[in-house]
C-alpha positions in Angstrom: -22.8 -19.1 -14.4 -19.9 -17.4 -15.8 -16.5 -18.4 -15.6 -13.7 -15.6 -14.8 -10.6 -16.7 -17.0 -8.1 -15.7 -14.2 -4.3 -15.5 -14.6 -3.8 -17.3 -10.7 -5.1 -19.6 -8.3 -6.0 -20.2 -4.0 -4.2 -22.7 -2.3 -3.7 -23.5 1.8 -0.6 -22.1 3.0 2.3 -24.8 2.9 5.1 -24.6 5.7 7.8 -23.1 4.2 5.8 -19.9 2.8 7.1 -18.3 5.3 10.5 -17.5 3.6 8.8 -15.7 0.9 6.2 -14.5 3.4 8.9 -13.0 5.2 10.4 -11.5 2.3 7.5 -9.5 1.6 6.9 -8.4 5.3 10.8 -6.7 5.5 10.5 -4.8 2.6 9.8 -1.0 3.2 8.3 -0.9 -0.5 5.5 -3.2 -0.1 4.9 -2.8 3.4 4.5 1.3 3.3 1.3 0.3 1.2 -0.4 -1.9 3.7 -2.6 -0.7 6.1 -1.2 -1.4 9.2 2.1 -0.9 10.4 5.4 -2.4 9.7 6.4 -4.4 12.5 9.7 -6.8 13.1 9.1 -9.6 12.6 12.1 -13.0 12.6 12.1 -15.8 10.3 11.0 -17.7 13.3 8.2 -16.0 14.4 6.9 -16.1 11.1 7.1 -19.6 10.3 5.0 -20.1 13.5 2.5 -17.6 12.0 2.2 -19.4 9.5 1.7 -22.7 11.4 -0.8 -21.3 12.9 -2.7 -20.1 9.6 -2.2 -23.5 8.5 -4.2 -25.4 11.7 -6.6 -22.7 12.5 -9.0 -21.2 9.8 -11.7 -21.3 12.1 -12.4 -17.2 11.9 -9.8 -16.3 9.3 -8.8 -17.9 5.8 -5.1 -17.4 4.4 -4.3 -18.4 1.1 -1.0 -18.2 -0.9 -1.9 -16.7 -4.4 0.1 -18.7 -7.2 0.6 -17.6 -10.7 -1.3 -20.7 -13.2 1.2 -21.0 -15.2 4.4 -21.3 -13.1 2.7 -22.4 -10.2 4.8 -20.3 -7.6 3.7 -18.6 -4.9 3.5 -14.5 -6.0 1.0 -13.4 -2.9 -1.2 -13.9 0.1 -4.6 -12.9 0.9 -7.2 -13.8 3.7 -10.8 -13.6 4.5 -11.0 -12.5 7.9 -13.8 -11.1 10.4 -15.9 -13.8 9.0 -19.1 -13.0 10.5 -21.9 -16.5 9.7 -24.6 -14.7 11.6 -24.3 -11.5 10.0 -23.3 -13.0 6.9 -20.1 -10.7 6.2 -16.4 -11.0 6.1 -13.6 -8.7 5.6 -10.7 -9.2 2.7 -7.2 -8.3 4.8 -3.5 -9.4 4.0 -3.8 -8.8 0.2 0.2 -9.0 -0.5 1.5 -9.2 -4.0 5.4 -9.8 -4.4 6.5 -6.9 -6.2 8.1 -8.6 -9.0 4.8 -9.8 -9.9 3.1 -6.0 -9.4 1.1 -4.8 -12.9 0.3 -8.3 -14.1 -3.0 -8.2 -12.9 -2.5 -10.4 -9.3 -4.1 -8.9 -6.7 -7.0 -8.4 -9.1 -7.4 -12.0 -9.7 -7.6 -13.3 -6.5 -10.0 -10.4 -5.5 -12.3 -11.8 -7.3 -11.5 -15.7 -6.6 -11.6 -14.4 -3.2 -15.2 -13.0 -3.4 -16.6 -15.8 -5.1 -15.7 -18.2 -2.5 -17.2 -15.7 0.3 -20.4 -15.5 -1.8 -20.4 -18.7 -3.3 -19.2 -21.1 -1.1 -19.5 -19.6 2.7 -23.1 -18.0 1.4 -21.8 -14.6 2.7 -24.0 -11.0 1.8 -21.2 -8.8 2.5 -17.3 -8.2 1.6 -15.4 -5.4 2.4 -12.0 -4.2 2.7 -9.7 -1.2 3.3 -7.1 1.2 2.0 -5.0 3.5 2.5 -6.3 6.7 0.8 -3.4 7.9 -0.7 -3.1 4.8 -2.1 -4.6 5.4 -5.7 -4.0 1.9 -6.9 -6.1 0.3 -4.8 -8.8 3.2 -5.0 -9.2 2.1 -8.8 -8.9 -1.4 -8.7 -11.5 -1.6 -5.8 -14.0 0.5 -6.8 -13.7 1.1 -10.9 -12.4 -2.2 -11.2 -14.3 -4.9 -8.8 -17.3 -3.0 -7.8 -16.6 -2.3 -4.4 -18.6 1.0 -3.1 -17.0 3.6 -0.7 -18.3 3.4 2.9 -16.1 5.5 5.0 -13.4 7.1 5.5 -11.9 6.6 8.7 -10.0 10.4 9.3 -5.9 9.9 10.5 -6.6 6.0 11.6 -2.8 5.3 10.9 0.0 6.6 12.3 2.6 5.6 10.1 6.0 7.1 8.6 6.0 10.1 10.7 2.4 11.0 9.9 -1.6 10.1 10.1 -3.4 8.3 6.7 -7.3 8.5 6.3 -8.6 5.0 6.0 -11.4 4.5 3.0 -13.8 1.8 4.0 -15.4 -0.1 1.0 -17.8 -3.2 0.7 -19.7 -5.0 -2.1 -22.8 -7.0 -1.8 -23.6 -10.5 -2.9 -26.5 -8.7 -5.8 -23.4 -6.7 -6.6 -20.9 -9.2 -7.2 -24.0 -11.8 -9.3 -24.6 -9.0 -11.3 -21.3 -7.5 -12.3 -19.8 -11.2 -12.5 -22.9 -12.8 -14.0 -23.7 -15.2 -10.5 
């Protein structure tokens, strides 16, 4: 097997993620690139979110992604939709604190992500979405981790005034052992 020198690492959320959590959720910056739409949220209400990520992970995983070196919290991501029977899940809630965006984050723990689906759940399938305008994503997904286009989901999201096309994409568990050397 080989091993993917990455710059970051999973961890369960702790309880007071939420103040950086929140952060991330009020900005207009970072949210106008997420697929779903920005939504008020209070402090409060998302500290019990993330209680509740924290005591249920029976059909969704959250994770804080922290940087190796510094050891601080710089994201979140999830595996979600996790499907045992059909042997697929769906990576959602990939969040990178801008101050930490070009160094390679959300990239990372892609891939730390995929190996646990594969590896460690014994999952076929992982897919995820984007918005298509979104050209970052586009590359790193599909030029960068392998992922294949699926779909596009025509004016899914109503969002700033307007509709986005959704792009659908998925990689397999041959996929990811051959690209990643599994």
């Amino acid at each position: 097997m080989a091993e993917i020198n990455v710059n970051c690492y999973l961890r369960a959320f702790e309880p007071e993620d939420y103040k950086i959590v929140h952060k991330w959720r009020t900005d207009p910056e970072m949210t106008d690139l997420l697929t779903g739409n920005a939504i008020f949220v209070s402090s409060e209400r998302e500290k019990k979110w993330i209680e509740e990520k924290i005591f249920d992970d029976s059909k969704e995983i959250y994770w804080a992604i922290c940087d190796n070196k510094t050891h601080e919290m710089v994201g979140v991501t999830s595996l979600r939709e996790i499907d045992f029977r059909n042997r697929k899940a769906f990576i959602g809630g990939m969040t990178v604190g801008k101050e930490y965006w070009g160094k390679h984050f959300a990239y990372y723990a892609t891939i730390l992500v995929m190996k646990y689906a594969f590896l460690e759940l014994g999952l076929n399938k992982v897919s995820t979405d984007y918005i298509e305008a979104h050209k970052v994503s586009e590359h790193l997904l599909t030029n960068k981790l392998g992922f294949s286009k699926e779909g596009i989901f025509r004016e899914e999201l109503f969002k700033k005034g307007r509709y986005h096309d959704i792009v659908k994409v998925a990689i397999l568990k041959k996929e990811f052992d051959e690209k990643y050397g599994y």
